[in-house]
C-alpha positions as CSV (number, residue, x, y, z in Angstrom):
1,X,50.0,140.7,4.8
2,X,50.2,143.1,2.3
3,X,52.8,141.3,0.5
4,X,50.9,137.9,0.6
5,X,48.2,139.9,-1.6
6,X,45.5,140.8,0.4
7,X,43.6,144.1,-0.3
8,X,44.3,147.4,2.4
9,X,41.3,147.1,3.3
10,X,41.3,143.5,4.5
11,X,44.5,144.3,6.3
12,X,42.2,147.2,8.5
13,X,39.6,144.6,9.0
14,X,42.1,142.5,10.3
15,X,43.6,144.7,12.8
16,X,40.1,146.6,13.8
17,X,41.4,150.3,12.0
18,X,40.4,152.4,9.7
19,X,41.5,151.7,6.2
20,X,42.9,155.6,5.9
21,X,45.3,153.9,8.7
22,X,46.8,151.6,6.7
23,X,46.8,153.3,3.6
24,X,48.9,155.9,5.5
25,X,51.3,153.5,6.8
26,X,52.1,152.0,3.5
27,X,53.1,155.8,2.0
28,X,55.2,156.1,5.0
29,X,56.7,152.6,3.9
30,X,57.3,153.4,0.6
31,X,58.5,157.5,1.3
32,X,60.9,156.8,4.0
33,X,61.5,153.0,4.5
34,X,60.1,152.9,8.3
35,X,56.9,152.7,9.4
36,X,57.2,154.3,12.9
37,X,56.7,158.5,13.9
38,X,59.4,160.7,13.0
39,X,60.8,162.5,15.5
40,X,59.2,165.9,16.4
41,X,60.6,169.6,17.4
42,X,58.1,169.0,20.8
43,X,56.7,172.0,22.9
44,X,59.3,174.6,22.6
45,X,61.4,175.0,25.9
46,X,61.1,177.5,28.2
47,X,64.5,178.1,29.4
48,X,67.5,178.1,27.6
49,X,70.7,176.3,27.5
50,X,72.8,178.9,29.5
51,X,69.5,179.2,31.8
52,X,70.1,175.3,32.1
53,X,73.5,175.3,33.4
54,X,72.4,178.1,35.7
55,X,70.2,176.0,37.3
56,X,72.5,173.3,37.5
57,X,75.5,175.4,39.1
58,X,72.4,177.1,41.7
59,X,71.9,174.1,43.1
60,X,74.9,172.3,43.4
61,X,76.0,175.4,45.5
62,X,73.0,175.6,47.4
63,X,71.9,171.8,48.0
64,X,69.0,172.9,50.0
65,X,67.9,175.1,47.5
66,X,64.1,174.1,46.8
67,X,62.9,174.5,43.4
68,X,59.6,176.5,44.3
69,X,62.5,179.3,45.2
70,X,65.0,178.7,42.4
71,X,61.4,179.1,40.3
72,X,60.4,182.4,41.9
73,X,63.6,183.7,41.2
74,X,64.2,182.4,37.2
75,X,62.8,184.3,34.2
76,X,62.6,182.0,31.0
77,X,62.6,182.5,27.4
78,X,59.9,185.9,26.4
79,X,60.1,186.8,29.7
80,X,57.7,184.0,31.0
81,X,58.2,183.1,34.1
82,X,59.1,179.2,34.8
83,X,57.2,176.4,37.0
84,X,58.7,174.6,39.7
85,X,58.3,171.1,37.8
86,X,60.5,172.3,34.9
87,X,63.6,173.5,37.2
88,X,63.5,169.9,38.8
89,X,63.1,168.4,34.9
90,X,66.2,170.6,34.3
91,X,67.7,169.1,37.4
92,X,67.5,165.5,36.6
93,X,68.5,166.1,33.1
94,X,72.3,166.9,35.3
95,X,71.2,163.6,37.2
96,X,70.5,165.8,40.7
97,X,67.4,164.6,42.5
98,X,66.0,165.5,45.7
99,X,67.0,163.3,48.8
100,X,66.7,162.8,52.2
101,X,69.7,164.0,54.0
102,X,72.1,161.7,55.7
103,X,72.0,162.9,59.4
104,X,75.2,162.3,60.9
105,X,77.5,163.7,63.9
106,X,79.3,167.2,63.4
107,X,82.7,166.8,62.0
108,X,84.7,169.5,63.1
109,X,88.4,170.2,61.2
110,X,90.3,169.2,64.5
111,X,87.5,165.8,64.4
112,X,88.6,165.3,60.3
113,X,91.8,165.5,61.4
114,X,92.1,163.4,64.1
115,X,90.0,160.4,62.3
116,X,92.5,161.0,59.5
117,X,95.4,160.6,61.6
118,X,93.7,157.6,63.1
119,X,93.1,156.3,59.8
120,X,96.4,156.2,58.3
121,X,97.8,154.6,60.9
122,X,95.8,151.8,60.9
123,X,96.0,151.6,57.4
124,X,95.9,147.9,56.0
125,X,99.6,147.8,55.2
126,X,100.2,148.6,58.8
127,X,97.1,146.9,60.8
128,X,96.4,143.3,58.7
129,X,93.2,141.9,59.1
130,X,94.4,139.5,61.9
131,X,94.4,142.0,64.2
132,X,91.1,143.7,63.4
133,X,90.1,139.9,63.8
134,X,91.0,139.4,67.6
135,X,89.6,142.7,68.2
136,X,86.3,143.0,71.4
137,X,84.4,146.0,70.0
138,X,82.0,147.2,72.1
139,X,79.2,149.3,73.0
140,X,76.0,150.4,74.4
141,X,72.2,151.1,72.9
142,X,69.2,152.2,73.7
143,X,65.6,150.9,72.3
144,X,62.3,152.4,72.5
145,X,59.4,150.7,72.7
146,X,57.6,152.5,70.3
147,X,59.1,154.5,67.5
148,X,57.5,156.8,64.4
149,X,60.4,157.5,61.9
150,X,57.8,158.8,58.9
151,X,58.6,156.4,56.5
152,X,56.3,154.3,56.6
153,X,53.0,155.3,53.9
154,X,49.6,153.8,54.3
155,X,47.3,153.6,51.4
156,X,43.9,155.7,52.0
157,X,40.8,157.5,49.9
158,X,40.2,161.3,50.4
159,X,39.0,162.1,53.7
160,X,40.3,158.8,55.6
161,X,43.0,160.7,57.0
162,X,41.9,160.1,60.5
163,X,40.3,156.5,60.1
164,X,41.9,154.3,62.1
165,X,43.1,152.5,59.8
166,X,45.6,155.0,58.6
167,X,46.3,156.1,62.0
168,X,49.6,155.3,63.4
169,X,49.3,155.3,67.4
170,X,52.6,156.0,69.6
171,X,53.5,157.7,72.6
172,X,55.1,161.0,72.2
173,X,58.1,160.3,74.4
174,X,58.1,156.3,72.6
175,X,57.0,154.4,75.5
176,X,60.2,154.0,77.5
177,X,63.1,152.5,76.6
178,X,65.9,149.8,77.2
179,X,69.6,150.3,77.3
180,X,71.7,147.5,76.5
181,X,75.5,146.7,76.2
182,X,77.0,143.9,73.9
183,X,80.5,143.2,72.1
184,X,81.4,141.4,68.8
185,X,84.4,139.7,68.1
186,X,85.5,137.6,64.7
187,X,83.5,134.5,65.7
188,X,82.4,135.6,68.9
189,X,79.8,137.4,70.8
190,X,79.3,138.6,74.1
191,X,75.7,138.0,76.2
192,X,73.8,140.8,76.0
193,X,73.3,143.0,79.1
194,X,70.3,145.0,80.0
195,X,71.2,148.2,81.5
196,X,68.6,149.4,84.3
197,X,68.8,153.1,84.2
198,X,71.4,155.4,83.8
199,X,75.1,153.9,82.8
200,X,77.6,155.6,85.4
201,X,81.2,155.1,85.4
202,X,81.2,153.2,88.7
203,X,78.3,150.9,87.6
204,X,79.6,150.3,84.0
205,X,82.7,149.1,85.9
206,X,80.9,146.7,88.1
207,X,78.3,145.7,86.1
208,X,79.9,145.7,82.3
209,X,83.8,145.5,82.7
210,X,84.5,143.3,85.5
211,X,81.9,140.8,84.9
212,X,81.9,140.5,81.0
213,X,85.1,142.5,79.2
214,X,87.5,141.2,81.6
215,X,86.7,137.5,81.3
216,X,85.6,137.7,77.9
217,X,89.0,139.5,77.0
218,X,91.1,137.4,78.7
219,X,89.4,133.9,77.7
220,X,89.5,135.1,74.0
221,X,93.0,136.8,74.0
222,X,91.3,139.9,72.5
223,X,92.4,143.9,72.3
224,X,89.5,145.5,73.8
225,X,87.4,148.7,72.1
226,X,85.3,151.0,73.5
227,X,83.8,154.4,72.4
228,X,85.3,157.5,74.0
229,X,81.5,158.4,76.2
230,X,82.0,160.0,79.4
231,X,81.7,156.4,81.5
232,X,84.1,154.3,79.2
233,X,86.9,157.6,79.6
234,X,86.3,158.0,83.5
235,X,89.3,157.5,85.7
236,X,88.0,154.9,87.8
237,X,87.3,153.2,84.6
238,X,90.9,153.8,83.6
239,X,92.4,153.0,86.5
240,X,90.8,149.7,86.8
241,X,91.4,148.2,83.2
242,X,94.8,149.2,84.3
243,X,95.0,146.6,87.2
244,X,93.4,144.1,84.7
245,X,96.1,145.1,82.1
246,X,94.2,145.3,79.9
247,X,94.8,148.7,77.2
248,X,92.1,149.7,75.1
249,X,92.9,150.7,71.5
250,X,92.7,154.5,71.2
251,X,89.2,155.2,69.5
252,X,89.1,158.8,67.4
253,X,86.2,160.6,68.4
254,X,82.7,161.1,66.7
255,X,83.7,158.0,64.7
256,X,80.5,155.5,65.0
257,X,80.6,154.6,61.4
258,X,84.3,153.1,62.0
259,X,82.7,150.7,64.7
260,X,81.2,147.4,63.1
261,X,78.8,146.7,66.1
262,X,77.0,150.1,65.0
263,X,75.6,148.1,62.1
264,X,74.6,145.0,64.4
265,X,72.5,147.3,66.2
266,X,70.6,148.5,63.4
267,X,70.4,144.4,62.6
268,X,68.2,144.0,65.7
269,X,66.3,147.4,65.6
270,X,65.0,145.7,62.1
271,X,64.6,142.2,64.2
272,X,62.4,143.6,66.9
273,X,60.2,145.9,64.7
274,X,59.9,142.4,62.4
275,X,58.5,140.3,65.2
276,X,55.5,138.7,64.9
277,X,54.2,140.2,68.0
278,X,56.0,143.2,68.9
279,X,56.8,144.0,72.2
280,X,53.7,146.3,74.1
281,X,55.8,146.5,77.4
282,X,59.6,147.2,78.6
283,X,59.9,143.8,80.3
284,X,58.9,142.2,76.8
285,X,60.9,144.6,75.1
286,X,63.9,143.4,77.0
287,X,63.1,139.9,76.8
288,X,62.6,140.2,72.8
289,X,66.3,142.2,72.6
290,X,68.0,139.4,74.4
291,X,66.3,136.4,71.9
292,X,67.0,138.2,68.9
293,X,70.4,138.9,69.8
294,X,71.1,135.3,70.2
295,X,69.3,134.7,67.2
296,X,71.8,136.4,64.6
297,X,74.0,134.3,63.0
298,X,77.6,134.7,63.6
299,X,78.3,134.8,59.5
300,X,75.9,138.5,60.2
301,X,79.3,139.7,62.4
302,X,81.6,138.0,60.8
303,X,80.8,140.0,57.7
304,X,81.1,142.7,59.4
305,X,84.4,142.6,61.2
306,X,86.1,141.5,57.4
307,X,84.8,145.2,56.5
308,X,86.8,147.1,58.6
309,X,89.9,147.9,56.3
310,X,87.4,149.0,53.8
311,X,86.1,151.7,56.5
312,X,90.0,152.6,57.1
313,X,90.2,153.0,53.0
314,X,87.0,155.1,53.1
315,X,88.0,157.2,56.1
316,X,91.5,158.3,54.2
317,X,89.6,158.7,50.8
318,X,87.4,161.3,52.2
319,X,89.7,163.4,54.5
320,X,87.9,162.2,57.7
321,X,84.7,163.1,56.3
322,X,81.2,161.1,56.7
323,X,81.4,157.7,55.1
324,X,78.7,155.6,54.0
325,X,79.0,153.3,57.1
């Protein structure tokens, strides 16, 4: 505008600033070439750079170091003493920020090993896909009818703690719960069975194996998985799969992330809690498990059967450690 020939101060009119404004722009125009701030030295910081990387190195030792206590602890620059909000601005300059922890099963040595072992032998070179493919996996879960896992916020005014509109109601022991049993094939998968009470060895043979691996097995020309729980590893469990002929593949133990069907039961977890009208009772509960089990698609399993040589490859990578599955 300038340029065009009008005045400065029909250029602050314009824009609805003070003509000093403009007239300040225009020498930064003509002193420097740009019109934007230069950048500025900022507040000095408090800690130095060797203080920075001592940070750094404290907590990737420590990873449950807070950094109220790494604070306490740290004297900065003149001998001023640091807040809590500038070790964790130190921290995610390194790209380390707090997280919830992954909760998963204890991995002894002899467990790392033995998942290893397990792993390499089934590597894909050695165990195609087509096998993984005619595989019965297998195993058992239990629901509760009510369930508080804290991450769910609710948006409330100071003092509306206890309104009841921000109060989450549950029974402490969730309500009661249903045990269930299901299998997933490539393809394929099995009714699901409510389990009534506890799941002994005799009645998971008379109530899970003869009536639904056996024919199911057999029908489909499938190996059969199962988990290495007490009931599954029982002798008179054994001993009758051995009549049926019918050899499970060896299973490594603490190794739930290697199972696909884990994931499946997460799937329905998410299915129930999404229901219109969640279930109030266990009979309703059960009934609900049962229609939204039939209600997954069969692309849902299929997806996560072809995943398996990716857990095998993720196994090996990290030693028999956790995985991301």
């Amino acid at each position: 505008m300038l340029l065009a020939g009008n005045t400065q101060l029909h250029v602050a009119r314009q824009f609805r600033v003070h003509k000093s404004t403009i007239s300040r722009l225009v020498s930064r125009l003509n002193a420097t070439g740009r019109v934007d701030d230069q950048p500025r030295s900022g507040r000095p910081r408090v800690t130095s750079r060797r203080q920075d990387r001592v940070l750094r190195l404290a907590h990737l030792r420590n990873r449950r170091l807070t950094a109220a206590e790494t604070a306490r602890n740290t004297i900065g620059n003149h001998n001023r003493r640091i807040h809590p909000q500038t070790v964790i601005n130190r921290l995610r300059e390194a790209n380390l920020r707090a997280r919830r922890q992954y909760v998963g099963l204890p991995l002894t040595p002899q467990r790392r090993a033995r998942r290893m072992q397990w792993a390499t032998a089934h590597m894909p070179r050695r165990f195609p896909m087509r096998r993984w493919r005619s595989m019965l996996f297998t195993d058992e879960s239990r629901f509760t009818l009510f369930r508080a896992d804290g991450r769910q916020r609710v948006y409330r005014r100071r003092g509306e703690r206890f309104a009841d509109a921000c109060v989450l109601e549950h029974d402490r022991f969730g309500g009661g719960s249903v045990m269930v049993w299901a299998g997933i094939s490539h393809g394929l998968k099995t009714p699901l069975v409510i389990v009534n009470g506890n799941l002994t060895a005799v009645r998971y043979r008379d109530e899970i194996l003869r009536p639904h691996v056996v024919p199911f097995v057999r029908q489909h020309h499938l190996t059969f998985q199962q988990d290495n729980a007490r009931p599954h590893v029982a002798r008179v469990c054994r001993d009758f799969l051995a009549t049926q002929n019918i050899v499970p593949i060896d299973w490594p133990p603490y190794s739930p992330d290697l199972s696909p069907i884990e994931h499946l039961w997460d799937e329905l977890d998410r299915r129930i809690r999404n229901r219109r009208n969640p279930p109030n009772t266990l009979p309703q509960l059960a009934n609900a498990l049962v229609q939204e089990w039939n209600n997954i698609p069969i692309r849902k399993v299929n997806a996560l059967m072809n995943s398996m040589q990716q857990r095998i490859r993720d196994v090996i990578t990290v030693r028999g450690g956790h995985t991301r599955y």
